[in-house]
N, C-alpha and C positions, 0 to 999 in steps of 0.2 A: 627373890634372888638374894643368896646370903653371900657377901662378899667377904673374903678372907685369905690375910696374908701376912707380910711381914711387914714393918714398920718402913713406910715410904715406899710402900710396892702397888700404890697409883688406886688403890679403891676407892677414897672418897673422889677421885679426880673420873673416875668413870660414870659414879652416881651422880655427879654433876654435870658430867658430858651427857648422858641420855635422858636426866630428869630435869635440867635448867635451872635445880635447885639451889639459887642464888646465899643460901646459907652452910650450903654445904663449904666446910673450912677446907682449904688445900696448902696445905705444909711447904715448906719450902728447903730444901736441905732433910738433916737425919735427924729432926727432931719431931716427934710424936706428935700429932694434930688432935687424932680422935681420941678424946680421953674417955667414952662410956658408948657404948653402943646405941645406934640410932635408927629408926625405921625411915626413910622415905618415902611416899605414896606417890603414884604419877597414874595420870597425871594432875588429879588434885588429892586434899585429903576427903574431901566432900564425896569424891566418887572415885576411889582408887579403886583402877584394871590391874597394877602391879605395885608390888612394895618392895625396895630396896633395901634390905638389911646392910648397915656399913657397921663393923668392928674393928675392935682395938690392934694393933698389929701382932700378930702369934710370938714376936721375938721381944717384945717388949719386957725388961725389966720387973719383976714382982706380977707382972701379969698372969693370971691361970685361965687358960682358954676354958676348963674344964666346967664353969658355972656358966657360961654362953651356949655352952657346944649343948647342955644340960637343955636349958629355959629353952635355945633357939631350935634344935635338931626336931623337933617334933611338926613346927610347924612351915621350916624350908621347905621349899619343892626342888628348888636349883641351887646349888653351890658352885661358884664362880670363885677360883682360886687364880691369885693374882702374882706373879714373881716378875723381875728385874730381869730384862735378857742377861744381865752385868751378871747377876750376883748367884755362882752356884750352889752356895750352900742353904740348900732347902730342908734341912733335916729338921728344923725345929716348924717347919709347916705340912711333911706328913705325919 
C-alpha cells in the first residue's frame, strides 16, 4: 500500500493506526515529519503479509515526487491517496 499526499494529510498517522508501528513519527501542526521514504512490513518484517509504503508529502518544498513515483510505481499494488476534508486545493496531488 503506497500512501501519498500532502504534507500533514495523516499518512504516517494511518500506517501507525493499522500496523502499531510504534516508530512511525506523527507530526504535530504544518511541519513535515517524514523526511525520506519508508517501508512498513505487518505484521512483522520476519514474515510480512503487507508492506506500507509512507512518503514525503507531494506539497513539500524542493521536494520532486518524480524519483519516488520512478523507484516505487513499479512495485505498488494499492495507492492510498490521503487529503484534509479542510483543505481543497489538491492540484499539487493529482
Amino acid at each position: 500500500f503506497w500512501m501519498l499526499g500532502k504534507t500533514q494529510s495523516g499518512k504516517t498517522s494511518i500506517i501507525r493506526f493499522l500496523t502499531g508501528a510504534e516508530d512511525a513519527a506523527i507530526g504535530s501542526g504544518f511541519r513535515p515529519c517524514t523526511r525520506t521514504s519508508r517501508i512498513y512490513q505487518f505484521p512483522t518484517a520476519d514474515a510480512p503479509l503487507l508492506n506500507f509504503l509512507d512518503t514525503r508529502g507531494v506539497d513539500e518544498p524542493g521536494y520532486d515526487a518524480a524519483e519516488d513515483i520512478a523507484a516505487f510505481d513499479p512495485t505498488a499494488h494499492v495507492l492510498l491517496v490521503t487529503v484534509k476534508a479542510t483543505d481543497f486545493a489538491q492540484g499539487t496531488v493529482k
